[in-house]
C-alpha positions as CSV (number, residue, x, y, z in Angstrom):
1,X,-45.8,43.7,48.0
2,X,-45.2,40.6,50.0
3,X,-44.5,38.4,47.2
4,X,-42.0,40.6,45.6
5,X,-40.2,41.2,49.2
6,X,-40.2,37.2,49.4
7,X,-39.0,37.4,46.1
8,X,-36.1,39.5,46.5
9,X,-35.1,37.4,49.8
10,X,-35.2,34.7,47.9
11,X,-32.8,36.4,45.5
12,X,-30.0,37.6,47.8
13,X,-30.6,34.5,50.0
14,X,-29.4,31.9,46.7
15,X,-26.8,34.7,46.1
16,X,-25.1,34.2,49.6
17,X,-21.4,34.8,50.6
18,X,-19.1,31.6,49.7
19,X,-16.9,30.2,52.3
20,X,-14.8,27.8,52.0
21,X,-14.0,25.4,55.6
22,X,-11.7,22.8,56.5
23,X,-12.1,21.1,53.5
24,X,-14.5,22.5,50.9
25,X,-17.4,24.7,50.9
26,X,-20.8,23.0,52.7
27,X,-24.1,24.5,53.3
28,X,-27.9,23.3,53.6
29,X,-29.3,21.8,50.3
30,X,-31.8,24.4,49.3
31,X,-31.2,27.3,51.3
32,X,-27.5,28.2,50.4
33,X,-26.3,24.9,48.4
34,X,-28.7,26.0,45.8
35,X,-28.0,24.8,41.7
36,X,-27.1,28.8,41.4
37,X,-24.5,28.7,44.0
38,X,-22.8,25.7,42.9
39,X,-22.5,27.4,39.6
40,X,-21.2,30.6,40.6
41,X,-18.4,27.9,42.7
42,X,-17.8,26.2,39.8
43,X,-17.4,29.4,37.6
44,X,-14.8,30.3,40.4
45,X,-12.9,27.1,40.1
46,X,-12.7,27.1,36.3
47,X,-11.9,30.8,36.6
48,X,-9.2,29.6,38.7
49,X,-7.7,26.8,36.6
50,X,-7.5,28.5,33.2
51,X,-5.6,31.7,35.5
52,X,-3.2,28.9,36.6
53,X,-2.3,26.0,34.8
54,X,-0.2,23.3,36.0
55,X,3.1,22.0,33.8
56,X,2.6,18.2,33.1
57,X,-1.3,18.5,33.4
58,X,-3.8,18.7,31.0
59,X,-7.3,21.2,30.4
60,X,-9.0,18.5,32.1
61,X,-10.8,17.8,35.4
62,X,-12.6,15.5,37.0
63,X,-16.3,15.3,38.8
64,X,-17.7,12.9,41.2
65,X,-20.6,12.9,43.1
66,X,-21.8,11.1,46.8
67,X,-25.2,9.5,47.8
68,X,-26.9,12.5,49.1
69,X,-30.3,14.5,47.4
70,X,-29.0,15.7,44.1
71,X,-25.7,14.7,44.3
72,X,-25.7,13.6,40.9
73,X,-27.6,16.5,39.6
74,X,-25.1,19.3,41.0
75,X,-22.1,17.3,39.9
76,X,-23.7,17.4,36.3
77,X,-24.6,21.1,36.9
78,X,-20.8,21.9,38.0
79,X,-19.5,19.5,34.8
80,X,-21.9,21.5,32.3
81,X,-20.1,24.9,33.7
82,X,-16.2,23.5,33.8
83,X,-17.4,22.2,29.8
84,X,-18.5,25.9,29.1
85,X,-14.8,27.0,30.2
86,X,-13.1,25.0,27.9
87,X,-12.4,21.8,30.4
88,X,-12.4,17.9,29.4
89,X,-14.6,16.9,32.4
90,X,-15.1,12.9,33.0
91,X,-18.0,12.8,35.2
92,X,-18.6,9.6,37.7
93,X,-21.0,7.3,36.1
94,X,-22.4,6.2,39.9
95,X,-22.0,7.5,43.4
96,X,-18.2,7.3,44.1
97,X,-15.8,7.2,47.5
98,X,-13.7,10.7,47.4
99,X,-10.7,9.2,47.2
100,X,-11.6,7.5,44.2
101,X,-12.0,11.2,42.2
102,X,-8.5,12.1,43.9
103,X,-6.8,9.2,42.5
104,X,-8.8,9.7,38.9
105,X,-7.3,13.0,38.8
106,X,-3.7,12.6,39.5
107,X,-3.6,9.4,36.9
108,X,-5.3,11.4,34.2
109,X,-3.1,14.0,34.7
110,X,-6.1,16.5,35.2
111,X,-5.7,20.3,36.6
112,X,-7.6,19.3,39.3
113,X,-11.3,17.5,40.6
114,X,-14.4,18.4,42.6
115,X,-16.1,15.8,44.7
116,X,-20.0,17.1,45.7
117,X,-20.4,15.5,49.0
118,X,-20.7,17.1,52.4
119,X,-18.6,13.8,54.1
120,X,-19.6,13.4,57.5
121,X,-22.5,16.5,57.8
122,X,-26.1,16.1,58.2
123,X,-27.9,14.6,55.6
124,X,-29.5,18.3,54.8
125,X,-25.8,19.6,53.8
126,X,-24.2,19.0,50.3
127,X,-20.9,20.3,49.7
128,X,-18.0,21.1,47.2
129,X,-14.7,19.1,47.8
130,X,-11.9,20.8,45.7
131,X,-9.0,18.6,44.5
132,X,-5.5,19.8,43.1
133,X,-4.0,17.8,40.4
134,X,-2.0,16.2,42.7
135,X,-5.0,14.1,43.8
136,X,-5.1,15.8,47.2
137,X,-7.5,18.4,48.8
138,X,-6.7,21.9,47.7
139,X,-4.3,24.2,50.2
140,X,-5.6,27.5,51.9
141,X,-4.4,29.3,49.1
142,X,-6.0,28.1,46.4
143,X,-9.5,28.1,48.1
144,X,-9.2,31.5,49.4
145,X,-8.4,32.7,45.7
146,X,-11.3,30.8,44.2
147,X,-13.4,32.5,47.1
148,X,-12.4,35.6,45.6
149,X,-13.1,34.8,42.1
150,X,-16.9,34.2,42.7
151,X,-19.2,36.5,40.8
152,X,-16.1,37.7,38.8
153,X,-17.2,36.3,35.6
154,X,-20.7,35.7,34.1
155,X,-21.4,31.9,34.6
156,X,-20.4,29.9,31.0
157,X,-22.5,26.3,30.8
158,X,-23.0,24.0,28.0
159,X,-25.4,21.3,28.6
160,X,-25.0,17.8,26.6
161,X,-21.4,19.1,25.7
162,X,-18.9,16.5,23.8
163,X,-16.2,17.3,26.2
164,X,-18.2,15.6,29.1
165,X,-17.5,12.0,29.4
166,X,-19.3,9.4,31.8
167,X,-17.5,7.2,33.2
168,X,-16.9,4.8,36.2
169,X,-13.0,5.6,37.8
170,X,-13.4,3.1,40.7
171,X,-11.5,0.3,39.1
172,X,-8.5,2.2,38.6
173,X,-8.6,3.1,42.3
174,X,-9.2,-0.5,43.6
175,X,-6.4,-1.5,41.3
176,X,-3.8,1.0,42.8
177,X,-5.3,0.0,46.4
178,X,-4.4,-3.7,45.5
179,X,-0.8,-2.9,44.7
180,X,-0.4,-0.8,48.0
181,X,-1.6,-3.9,50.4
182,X,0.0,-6.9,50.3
183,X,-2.8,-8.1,48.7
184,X,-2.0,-11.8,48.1
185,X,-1.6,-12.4,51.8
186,X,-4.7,-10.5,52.4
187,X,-7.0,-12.7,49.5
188,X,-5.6,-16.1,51.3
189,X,-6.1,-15.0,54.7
190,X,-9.9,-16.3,54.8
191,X,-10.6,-13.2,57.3
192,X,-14.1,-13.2,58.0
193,X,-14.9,-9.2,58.4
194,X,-17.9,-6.5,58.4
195,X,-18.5,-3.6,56.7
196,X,-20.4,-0.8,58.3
197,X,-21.0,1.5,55.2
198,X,-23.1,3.7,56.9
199,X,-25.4,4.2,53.6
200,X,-22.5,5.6,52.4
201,X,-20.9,5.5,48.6
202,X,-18.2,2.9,50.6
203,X,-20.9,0.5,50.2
204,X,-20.1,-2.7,48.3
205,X,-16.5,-1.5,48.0
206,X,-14.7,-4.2,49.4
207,X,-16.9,-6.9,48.5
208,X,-15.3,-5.6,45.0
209,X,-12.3,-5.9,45.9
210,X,-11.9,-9.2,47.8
211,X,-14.3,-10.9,45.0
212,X,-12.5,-14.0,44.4
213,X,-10.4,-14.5,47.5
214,X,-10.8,-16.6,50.6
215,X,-12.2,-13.7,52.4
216,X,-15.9,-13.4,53.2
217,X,-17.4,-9.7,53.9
218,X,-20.6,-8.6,55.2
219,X,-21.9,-5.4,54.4
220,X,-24.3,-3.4,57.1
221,X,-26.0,-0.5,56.1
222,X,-24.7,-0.5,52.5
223,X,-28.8,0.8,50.8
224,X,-28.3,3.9,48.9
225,X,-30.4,6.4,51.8
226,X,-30.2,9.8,51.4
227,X,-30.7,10.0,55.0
228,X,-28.2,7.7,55.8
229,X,-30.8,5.9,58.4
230,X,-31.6,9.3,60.2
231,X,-27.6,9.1,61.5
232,X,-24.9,11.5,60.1
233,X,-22.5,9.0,58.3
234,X,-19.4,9.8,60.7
235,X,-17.3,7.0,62.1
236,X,-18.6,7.5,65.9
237,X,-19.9,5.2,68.3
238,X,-23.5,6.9,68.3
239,X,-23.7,5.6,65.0
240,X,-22.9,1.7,65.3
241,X,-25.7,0.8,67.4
242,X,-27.4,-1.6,65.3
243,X,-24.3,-3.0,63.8
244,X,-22.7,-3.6,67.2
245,X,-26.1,-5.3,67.9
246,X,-25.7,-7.4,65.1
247,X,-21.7,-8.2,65.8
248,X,-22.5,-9.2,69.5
249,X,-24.8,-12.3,67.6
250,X,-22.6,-12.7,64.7
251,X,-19.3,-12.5,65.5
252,X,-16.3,-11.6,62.7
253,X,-12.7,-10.7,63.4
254,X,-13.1,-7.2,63.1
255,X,-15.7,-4.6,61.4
256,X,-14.7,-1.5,59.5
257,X,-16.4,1.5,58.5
258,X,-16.5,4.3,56.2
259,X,-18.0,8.0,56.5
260,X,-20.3,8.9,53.9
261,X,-17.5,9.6,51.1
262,X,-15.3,6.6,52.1
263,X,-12.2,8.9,52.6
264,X,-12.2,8.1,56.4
265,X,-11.8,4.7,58.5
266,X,-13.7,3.9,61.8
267,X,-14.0,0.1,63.1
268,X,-15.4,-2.0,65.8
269,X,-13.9,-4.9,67.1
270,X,-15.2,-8.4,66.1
271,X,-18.2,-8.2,68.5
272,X,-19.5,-4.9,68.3
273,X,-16.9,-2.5,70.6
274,X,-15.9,0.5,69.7
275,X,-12.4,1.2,68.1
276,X,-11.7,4.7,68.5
277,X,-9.9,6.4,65.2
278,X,-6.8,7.0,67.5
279,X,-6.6,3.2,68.4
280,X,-6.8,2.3,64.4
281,X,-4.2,4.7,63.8
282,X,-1.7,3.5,66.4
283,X,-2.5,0.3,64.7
284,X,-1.3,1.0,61.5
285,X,1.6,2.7,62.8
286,X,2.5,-0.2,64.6
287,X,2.0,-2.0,61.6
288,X,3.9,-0.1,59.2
289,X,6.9,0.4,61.3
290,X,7.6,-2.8,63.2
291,X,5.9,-5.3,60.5
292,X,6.8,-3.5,56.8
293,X,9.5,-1.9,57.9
294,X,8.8,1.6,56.4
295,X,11.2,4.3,56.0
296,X,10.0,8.6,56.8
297,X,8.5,10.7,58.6
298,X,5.0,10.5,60.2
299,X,2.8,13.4,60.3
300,X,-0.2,14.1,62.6
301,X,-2.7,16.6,62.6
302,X,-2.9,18.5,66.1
303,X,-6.1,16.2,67.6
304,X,-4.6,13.2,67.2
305,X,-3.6,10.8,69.7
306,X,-0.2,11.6,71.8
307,X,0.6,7.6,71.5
308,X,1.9,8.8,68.1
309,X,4.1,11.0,69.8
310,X,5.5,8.4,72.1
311,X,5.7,5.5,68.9
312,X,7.7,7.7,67.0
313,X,10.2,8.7,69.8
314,X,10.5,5.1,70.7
315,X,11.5,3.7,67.3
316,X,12.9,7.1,66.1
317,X,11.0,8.5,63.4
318,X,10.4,12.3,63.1
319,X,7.3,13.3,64.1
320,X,5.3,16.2,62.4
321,X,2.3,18.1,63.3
322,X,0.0,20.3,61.3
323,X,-3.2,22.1,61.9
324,X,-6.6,20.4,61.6
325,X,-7.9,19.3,58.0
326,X,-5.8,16.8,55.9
327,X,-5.1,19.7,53.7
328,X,-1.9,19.8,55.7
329,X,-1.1,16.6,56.2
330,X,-1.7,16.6,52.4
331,X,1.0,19.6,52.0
332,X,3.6,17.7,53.9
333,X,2.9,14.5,52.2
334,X,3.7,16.5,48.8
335,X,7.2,16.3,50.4
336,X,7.4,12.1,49.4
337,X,8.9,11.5,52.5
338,X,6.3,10.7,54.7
339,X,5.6,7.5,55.2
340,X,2.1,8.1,57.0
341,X,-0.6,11.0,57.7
342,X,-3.2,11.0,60.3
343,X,-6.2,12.9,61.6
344,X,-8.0,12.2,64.4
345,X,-11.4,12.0,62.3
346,X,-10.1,8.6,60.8
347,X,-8.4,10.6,58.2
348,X,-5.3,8.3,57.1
349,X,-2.9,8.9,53.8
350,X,-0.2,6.4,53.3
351,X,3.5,6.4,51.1
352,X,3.4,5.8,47.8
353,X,-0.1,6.2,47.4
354,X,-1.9,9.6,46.4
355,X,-1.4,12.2,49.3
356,X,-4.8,11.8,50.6
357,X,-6.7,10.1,53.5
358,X,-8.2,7.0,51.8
359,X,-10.9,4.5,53.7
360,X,-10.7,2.2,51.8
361,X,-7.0,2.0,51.8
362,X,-6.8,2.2,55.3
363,X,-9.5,-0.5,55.5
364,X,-7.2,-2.8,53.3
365,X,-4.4,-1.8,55.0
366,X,-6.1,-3.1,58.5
367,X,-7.1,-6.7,57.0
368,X,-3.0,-6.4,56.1
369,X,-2.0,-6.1,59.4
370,X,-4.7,-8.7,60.9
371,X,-3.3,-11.3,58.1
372,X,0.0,-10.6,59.2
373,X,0.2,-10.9,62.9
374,X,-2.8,-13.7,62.9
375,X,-4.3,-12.1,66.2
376,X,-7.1,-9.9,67.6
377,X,-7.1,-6.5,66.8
378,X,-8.0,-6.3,70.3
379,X,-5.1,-8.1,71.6
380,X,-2.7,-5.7,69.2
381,X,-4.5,-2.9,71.0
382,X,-3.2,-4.4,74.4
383,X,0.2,-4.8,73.3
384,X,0.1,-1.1,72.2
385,X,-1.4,0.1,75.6
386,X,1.4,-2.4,77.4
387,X,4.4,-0.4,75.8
388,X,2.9,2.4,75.4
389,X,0.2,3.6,77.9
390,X,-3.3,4.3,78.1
391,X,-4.8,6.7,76.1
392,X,-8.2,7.4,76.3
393,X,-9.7,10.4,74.5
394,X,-12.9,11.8,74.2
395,X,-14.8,14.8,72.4
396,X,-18.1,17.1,72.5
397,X,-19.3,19.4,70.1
398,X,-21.1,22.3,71.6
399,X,-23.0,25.0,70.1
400,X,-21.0,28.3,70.3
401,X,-21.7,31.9,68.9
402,X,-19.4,32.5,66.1
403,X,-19.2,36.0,66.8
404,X,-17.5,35.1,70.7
405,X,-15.4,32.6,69.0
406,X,-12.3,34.6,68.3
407,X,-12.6,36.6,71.8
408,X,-13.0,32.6,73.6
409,X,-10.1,31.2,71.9
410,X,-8.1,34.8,73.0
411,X,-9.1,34.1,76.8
412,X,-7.6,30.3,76.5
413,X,-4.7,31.2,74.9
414,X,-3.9,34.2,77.5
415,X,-5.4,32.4,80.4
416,X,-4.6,28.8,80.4
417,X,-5.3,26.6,83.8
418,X,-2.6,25.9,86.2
419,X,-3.1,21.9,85.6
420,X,-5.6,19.5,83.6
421,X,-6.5,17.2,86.6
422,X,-3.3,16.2,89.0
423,X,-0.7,17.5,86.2
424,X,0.6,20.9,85.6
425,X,0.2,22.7,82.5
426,X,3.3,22.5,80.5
427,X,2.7,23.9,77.0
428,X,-0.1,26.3,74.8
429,X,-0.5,25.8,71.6
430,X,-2.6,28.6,69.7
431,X,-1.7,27.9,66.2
432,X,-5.5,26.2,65.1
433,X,-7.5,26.6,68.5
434,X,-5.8,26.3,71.7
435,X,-4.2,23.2,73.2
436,X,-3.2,22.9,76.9
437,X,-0.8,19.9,77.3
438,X,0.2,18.7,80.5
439,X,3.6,17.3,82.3
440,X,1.7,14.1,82.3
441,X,0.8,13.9,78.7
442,X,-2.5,14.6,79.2
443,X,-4.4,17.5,77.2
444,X,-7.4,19.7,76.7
445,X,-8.3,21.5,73.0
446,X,-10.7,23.9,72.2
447,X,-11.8,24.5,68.4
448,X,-14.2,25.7,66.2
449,X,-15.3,23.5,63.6
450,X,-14.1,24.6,59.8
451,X,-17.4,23.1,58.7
452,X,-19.7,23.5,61.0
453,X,-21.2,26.2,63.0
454,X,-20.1,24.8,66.2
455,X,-17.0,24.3,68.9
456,X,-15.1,21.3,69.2
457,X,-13.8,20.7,73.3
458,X,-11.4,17.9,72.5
459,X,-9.9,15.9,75.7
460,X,-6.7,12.8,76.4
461,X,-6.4,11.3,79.4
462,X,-5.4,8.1,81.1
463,X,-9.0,7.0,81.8
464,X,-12.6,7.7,80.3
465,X,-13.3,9.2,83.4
466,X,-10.5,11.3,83.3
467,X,-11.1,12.7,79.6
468,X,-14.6,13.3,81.2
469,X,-13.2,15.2,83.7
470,X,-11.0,17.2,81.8
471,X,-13.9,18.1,79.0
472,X,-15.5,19.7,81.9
473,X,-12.9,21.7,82.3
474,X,-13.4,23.0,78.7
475,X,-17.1,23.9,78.8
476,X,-16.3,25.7,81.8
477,X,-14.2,27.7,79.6
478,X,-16.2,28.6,77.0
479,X,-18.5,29.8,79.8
480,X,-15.7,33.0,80.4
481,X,-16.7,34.5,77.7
C-alpha cells in the first residue's frame, strides 16, 4: 500500500502545474524539471508554433543547452519532441551562451528557439528559456498561451530523427559581435583583461574571440562544474571572492563576468572591486552617447539605476521604462529605435544587434569603450559620479510567503511612507511591485521574484549607508502584513 501511494505521488508530483516566470519556466532538477515535464513543455511549444506560424520564417527551431546536470540530455529530449511535430531542429553541439541560440534563430530564420538553462538559479534548478523568431525572449502572451497548451495534445517524439541536426552556432554569433564593436581598435588595444566565467558556458568565449589580437585574457573559473564552485553563477559581489583575491595580486585593467548563460555582464575593476551592474551600464551609456554618437531612445527596466534618468535628460534622449524581465525591453527594442536596453541584473541589448541582453556583447562593448578613452574604468566612473551624482544602490532577497504577496504589495501601494530618509515621497509606482521614489531621487522597491519563490527589497541612495538605511525601511514593510 505504501509503495503504490509513493507511486502515485510520484506520479502527480512529475505531472505538476507549469508556470512560466520572468523569463522561462525553472524548477528543481528531479522534482519538477523532470524528462516528463520538459516533454509535456516542449509538446506545448510545438503545439504553439504549428497554431501560429510566422511570415518570412521557416518550420524550423533551434535548441541549446547550458553547463548544468543534464543540460544536454533535456535539450536532446525537447529536440526529439519538436522533430516528432514536424520541426527542423539544429541542436547545439556543446554547452552555448543564450545569446548565442537567440542570434542562431533570428539568422536561420527559425519560428523560434529554446535555451535549457536556469541562468542565474541554484545549481539544483534547470529551466526552459523560450525564444521568438525574432531572436528575443518570448512576450507574456506567447508563454501564457503555451502554459495553456500543456497536456493538450499526446506528447509526439522521434528519437535519432533526420530532421535533427548538430551543430556548433557560436561562430556566427562571435562574428556578428565583431561587426557591432569596433573591433579593430579593440584587437590593437593590447588591453590586458580577466574573465570571471563563473563555471559558466561564457567560459573561453573571449579568448575566441580576441585570438590573434594584441590583447591578452585570463580566464577565472572557466571548468565546466555543474555546481558552479558551490556559488550560484550571478554577477554579485558574494560570488567574486576568489577572483578579486586573485586581481588584488595580479592586477589587469579591468575584469568581466558572465552569469551562467552569458546573456548578462557583471565586472570588477582591475584589482578586484566591485563594479555594480548599474555603474557598467552608465558606462556604456556614456559610451555610446558621448563617444559613438548614437541616435534613439534608451529603455530601462524599472530597477535600474536613476543615473540613466539624469544621462538621458542631460543629453536629451527619450527615456523609456518597462517592467522587470528583458522581455520588455525586448518588446520595445522590436520598435528599431532604441539605441540601448538595460536591466539592473546586468541585462544589456544594444542597436543593430538582436533585441536581446548579450554578455558577451556588452563585455566587447566595455573593452570598446576602455580602448577608446585609454583610462581607468574607475576613473570613467568618477567622471560619471562628478556630473552626475552618487548613486549607490543595494538589494536583499528575503523569503516571503507567496500567498501574502499580493495582500503585501496592496499595503505598499495604499500606504506608502511619508519620506525615504530626509526626502519626501513624491511618486508610487504599482505597475510590477511598488516603487516609492523620493523628491531627492532616492527610492525604495519591493518585488517578488518571477523566478524564484522569494521577495526582492530593492534600495538607491546617495550612500551605502543610506541604501542600508532605506532597505530597512522595506523589511519593515513586509512585516505589516
Amino acid at each position: 500500500m505504501n509503495a503504490v501511494l509513493c507511486l502515485r505521488s510520484e506520479y502527480f508530483r512529475t505531472m505538476s502545474q507549469i508556470k512560466f516566470g520572468t523569463d522561462g519556466w525553472r524548477a528543481v532538477i528531479a522534482e519538477d524539471f523532470t524528462f516528463r515535464n520538459v516533454e509535456r513543455v516542449a509538446q506545448a511549444t510545438a503545439d504553439y508554433w504549428n497554431a501560429n506560424p510566422v511570415n518570412g520564417t521557416e518550420k524550423k527551431a533551434v535548441v541549446g543547452y547550458d553547463r548544468r546536470f543534464l543540460s544536454n540530455e533535456f535539450a536532446r529530449r525537447t529536440a526529439e519532441v519538436l522533430a516528432g511535430n514536424g520541426f527542423k531542429v539544429i541542436l547545439t553541439s556543446d554547452p552555448t551562451p543564450t545569446p548565442s541560440v537567440s542570434f542562431a534563430v533570428k539568422a536561420k530564420k527559425a519560428v523560434g528557439g529554446v535555451m535549457i538553462t536556469a541562468s542565474h538559479n541554484p545549481p539544483s534548478f534547470n529551466g526552459f528559456k523560450l525564444k521568438s523568431y525574432y531572436g528575443g525572449s518570448a512576450d507574456s502572451e506567447t508563454c501564457k498561451a503555451i502554459e495553456q497548451l500543456v497536456d493538450k495534445n499526446p506528447i509526439r517524439a522521434v528519437a535519432d530523427a533526420k530532421q535533427i541536426t548538430v551543430e556548433n552556432i557560436r561562430p556566427a554569433h562571435y562574428a556578428a559581435v565583431k561587426r557591432l564593436v569596433d573591433f579593430p581598435l579593440i584587437a590593437k588595444s593590447k588591453l590586458r583583461f580577466a574573465h570571471e566565467a563563473l563555471f559558466g558556458v561564457g567560459a573561453g568565449c573571449f579568448d575566441e574571440l580576441l585570438k590573434g589580437t594584441t590583447c591578452r585574457v585570463t580566464t577565472l573559473s572557466g571548468a565546466h562544474d555543474p555546481n558552479f564552485g558551490g556559488i550560484n553563477p550571478e554577477p554579485l559581489a558574494k560570488n567574486y571572492v576568489k577572483s578579486a583575491a586573485f586581481l588584488k595580486k595580479n592586477p589587469h585593467d579591468i575584469c568581466l563576468v558572465t552569469d551562467g548563460d552569458a546573456d548578462r555582464v557583471g565586472g570588477m575593476d582591475g584589482r578586484g572591486n566591485l563594479l555594480t551592474t548599474h555603474q557598467i551600464i552608465c558606462s556604456l551609456l556614456h559610451h555610446y552617447i558621448v563617444n559613438r554618437q548614437g541616435k534613439g531612445r534608451v529603455v530601462k527596466a524599472l530597477t535600474t539605476t536613476s543615473m540613466v534618468d539624469k544621462m538621458c535628460a542631460e543629453y536629451g534622449f527619450s527615456l523609456t521604462e518597462t517592467g522587470v524581465g528583458f522581455k520588455y525591453v525586448c518588446t520595445e527594442m522590436m520598435k528599431n529605435d532604441v539605441l540601448l536596453g538595460f536591466e539592473e541584473s546586468g541585462g544589456i541589448g544594444f542597436q543593430g544587434h538582436i533585441p536581446e541582453r548579450d554578455g558577451i556583447a556588452a563585455g566587447m562593448m566595455l573593452l570598446e569603450l576602455l580602448a577608446t578613452e585609454k583610462v581607468s574604468i574607475n576613473k570613467i566612473l568618477a567622471n560619471l559620479e562628478k556630473k552626475f551624482g552618487p548613486h549607490h544602490y543595494s538589494r536583499i532577497d528575503t523569503h516571503f510567503p507567496l500567498e501574502k504577496r499580493g495582500a503585501l504589495m496592496e499595503f505598499c501601494k495604499n500606504n506608502p511612507p511619508a519620506k525615504l530618509l530626509r526626502s519626501p515621497v513624491a511618486e508610487v509606482k504599482s505597475y510590477d511591485g511598488v516603487k516609492f521614489i523620493a523628491q531627492d531621487g532616492t527610492w525604495l522597491m519591493l518585488r517578488g521574484s518571477g523566478t524564484e519563490p522569494i521577495l526582492r527589497i530593492y534600495a538607491e541612495a546617495k550612500s551605502d549607508a543610506d541604501a542600508q538605511k532605506i532597505l530597512q525601511l522595506g523589511v519593515k514593510l513586509t512585516q505589516q502584513v
